[in-house]
TIVEXLUM-623151 format. One record per atom (N, C-alpha, C, CB): chain; atom name; x, y, z. Coordinates in nm, 3 decimals, always signed. Glycine has a CB too. Example, Ala and Ser with C-alpha at 12.3 -4.5 7.8 and 13.67 -1.06 7.14 Angstrom:
REM TIVEXLUM-623151
A,N,+1.319,-0.569,+0.780
A,CA,+1.230,-0.450,+0.780
A,C,+1.320,-0.330,+0.780
A,CB,+1.131,-0.447,+0.905
A,N,+1.285,-0.225,+0.708
A,CA,+1.367,-0.106,+0.714
A,C,+1.290,+0.003,+0.787
A,CB,+1.408,-0.060,+0.572
***
This chain:
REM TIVEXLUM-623151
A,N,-6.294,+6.263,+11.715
A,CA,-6.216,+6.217,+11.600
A,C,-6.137,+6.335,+11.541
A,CB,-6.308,+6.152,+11.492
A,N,-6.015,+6.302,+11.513
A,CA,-5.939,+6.415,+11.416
A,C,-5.958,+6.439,+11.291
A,CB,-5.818,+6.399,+11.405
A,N,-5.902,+6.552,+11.227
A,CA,-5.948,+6.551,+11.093
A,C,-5.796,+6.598,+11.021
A,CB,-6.093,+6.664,+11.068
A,N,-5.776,+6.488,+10.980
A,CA,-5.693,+6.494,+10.845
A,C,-5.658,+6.444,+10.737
A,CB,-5.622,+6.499,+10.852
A,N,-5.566,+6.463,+10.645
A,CA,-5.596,+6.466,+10.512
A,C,-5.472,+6.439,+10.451
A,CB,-5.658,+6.589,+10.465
A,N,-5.460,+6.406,+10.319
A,CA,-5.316,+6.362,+10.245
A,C,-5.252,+6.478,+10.230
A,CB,-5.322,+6.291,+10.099
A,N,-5.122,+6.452,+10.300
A,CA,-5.030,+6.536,+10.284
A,C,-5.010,+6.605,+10.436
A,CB,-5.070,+6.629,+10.165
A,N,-5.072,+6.595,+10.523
A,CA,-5.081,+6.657,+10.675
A,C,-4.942,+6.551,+10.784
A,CB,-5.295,+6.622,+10.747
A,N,-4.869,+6.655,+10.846
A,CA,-4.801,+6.593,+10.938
A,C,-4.839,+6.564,+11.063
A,CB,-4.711,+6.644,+10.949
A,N,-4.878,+6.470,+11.105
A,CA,-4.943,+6.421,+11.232
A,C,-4.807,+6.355,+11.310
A,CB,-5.080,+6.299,+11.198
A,N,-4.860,+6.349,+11.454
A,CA,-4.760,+6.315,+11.555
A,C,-4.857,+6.168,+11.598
A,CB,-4.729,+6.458,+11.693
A,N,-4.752,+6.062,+11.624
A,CA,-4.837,+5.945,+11.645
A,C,-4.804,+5.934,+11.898
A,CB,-4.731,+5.756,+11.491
A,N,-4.852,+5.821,+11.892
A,CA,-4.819,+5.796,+12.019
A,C,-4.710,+5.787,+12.050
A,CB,-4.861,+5.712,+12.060
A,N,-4.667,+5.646,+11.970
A,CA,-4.548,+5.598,+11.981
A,C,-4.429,+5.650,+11.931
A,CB,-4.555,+5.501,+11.945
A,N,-4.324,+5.691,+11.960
A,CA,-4.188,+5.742,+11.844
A,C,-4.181,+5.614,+11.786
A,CB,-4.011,+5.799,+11.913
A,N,-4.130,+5.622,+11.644
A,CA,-4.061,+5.537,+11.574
A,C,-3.899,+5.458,+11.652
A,CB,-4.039,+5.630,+11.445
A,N,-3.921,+5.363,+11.589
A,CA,-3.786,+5.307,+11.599
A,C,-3.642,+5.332,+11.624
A,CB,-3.777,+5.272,+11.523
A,N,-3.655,+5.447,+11.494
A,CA,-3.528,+5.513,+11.475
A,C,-3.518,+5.628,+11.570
A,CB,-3.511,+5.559,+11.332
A,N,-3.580,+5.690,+11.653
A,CA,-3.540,+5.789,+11.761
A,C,-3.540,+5.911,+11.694
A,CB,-3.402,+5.764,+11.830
A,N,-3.571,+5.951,+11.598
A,CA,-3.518,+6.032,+11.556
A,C,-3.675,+6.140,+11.540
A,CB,-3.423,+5.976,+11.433
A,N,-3.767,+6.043,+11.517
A,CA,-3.919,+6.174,+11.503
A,C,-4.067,+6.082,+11.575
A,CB,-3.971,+6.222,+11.263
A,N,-4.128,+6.150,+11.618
A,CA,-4.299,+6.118,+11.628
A,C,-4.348,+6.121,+11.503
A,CB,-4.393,+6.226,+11.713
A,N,-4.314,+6.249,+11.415
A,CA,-4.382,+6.302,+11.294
A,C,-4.384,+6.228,+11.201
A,CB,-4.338,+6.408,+11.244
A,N,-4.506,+6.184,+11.107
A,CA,-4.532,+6.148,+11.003
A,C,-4.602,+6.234,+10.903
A,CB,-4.583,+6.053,+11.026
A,N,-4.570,+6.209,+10.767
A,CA,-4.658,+6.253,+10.664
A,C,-4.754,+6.201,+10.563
A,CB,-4.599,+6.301,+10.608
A,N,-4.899,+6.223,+10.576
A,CA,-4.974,+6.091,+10.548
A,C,-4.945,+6.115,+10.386
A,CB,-5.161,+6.078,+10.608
A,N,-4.938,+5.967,+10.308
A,CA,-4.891,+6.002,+10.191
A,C,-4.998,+5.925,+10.077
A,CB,-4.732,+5.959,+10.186
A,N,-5.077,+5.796,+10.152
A,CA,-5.209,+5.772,+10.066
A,C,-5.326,+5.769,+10.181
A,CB,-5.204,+5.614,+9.970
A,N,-5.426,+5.791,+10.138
A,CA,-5.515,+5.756,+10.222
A,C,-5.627,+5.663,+10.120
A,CB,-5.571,+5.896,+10.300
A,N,-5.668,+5.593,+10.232
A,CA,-5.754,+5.463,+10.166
A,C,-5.860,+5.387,+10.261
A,CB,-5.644,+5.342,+10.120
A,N,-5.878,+5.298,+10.229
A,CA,-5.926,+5.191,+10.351
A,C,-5.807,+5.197,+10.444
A,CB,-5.955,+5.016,+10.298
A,N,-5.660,+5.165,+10.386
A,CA,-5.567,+5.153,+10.463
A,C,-5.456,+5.311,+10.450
A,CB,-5.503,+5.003,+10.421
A,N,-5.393,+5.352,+10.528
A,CA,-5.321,+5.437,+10.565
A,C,-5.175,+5.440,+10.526
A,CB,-5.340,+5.435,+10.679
A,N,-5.110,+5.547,+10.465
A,CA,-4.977,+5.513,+10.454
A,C,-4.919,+5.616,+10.480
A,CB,-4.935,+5.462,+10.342
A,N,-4.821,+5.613,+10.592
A,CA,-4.737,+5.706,+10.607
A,C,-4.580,+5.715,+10.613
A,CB,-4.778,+5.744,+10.693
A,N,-4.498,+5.809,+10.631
A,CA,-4.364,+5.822,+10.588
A,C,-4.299,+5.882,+10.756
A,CB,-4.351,+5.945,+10.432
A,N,-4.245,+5.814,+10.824
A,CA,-4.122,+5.882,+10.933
A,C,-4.048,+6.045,+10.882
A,CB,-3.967,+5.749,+10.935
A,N,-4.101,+6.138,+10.901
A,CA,-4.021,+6.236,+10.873
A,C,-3.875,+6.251,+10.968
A,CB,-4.111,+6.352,+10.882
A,N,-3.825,+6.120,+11.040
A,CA,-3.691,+6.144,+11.039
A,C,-3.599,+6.032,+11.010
A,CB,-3.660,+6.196,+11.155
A,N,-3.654,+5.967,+10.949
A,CA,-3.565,+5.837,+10.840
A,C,-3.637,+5.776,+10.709
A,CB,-3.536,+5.682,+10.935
A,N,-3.741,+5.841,+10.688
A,CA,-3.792,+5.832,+10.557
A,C,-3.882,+5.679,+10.566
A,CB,-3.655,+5.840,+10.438
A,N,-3.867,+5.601,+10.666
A,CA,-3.950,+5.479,+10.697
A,C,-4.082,+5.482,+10.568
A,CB,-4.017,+5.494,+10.880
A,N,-4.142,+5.382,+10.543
A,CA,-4.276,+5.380,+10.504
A,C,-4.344,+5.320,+10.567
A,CB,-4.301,+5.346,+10.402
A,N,-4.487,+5.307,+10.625
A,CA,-4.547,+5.194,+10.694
A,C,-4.693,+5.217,+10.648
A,CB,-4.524,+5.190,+10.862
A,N,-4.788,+5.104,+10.658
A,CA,-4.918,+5.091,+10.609
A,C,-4.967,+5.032,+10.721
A,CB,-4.940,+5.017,+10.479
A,N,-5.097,+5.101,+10.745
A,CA,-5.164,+5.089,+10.856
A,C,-5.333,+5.060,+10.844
A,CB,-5.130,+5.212,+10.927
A,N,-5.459,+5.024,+10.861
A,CA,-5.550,+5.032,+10.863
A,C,-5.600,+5.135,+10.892
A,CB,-5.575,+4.966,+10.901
A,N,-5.714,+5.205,+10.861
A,CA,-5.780,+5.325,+10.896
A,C,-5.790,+5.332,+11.094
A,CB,-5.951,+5.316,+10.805
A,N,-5.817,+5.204,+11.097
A,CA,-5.878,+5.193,+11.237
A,C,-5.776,+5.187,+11.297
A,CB,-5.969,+5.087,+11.277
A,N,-5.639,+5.074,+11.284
A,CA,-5.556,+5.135,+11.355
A,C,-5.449,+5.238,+11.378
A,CB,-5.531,+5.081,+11.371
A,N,-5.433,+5.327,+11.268
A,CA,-5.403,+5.458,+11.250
A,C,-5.458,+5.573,+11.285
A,CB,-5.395,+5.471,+11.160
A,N,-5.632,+5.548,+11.353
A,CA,-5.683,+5.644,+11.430
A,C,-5.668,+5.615,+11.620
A,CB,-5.839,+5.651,+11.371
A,N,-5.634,+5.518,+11.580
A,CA,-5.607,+5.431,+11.748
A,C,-5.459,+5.492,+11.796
A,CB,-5.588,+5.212,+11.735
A,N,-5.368,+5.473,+11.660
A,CA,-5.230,+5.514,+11.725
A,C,-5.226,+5.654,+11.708
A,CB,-5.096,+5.445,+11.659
A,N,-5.362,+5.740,+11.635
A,CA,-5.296,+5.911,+11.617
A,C,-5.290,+5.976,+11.770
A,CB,-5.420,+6.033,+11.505
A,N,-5.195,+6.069,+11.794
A,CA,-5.227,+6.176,+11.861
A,C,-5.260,+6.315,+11.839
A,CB,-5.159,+6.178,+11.916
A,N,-5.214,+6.369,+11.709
A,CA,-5.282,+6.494,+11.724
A,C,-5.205,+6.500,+11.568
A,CB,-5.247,+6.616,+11.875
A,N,-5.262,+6.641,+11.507
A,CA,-5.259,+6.668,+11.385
A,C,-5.117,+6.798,+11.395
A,CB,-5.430,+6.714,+11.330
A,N,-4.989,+6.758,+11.333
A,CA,-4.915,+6.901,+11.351
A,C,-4.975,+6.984,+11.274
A,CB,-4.767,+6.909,+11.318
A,N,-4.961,+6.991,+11.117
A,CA,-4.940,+7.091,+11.026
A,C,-5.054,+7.031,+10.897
A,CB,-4.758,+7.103,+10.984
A,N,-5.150,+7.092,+10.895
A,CA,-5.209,+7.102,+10.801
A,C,-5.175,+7.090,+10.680
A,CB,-5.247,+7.175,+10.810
A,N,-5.195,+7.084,+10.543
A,CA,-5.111,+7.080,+10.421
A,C,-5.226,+7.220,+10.370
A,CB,-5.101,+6.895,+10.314
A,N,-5.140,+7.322,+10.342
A,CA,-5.228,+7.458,+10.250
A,C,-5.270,+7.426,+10.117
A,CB,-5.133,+7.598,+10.220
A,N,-5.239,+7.342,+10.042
A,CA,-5.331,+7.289,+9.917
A,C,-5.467,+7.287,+9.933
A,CB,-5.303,+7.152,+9.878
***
């Protein structure tokens, strides 16, 4: 299992839609998941479970 946290940029499986990034920035964490497309600003909400199904790896830590 990975370990991350609000505010961390993670790379998912899939690219987004828009072509433009993998990268997301998790922006709530909960039961359910919410993250932001860092290359069109997208929002999407996800379940814990399937947001650990679609992660691939953790980019950038948040230093807070």
């Amino acid at each position: 299992m990975l370990d991350y946290k609000l505010n961390d940029i993670v790379e998912m499986k899939k690219e987004h839609p828009c072509h433009l990034s993998k990268q997301w920035r998790i922006i709530r964490m909960g039961a359910d998941i919410k993250i932001k497309c860092l290359g069109c600003g997208n929002v999407v909400m996800m379940s814990r479970h399937d947001f650990e199904r679609k992660l691939k790896k953790v980019i950038k830590e948040d230093v807070e």
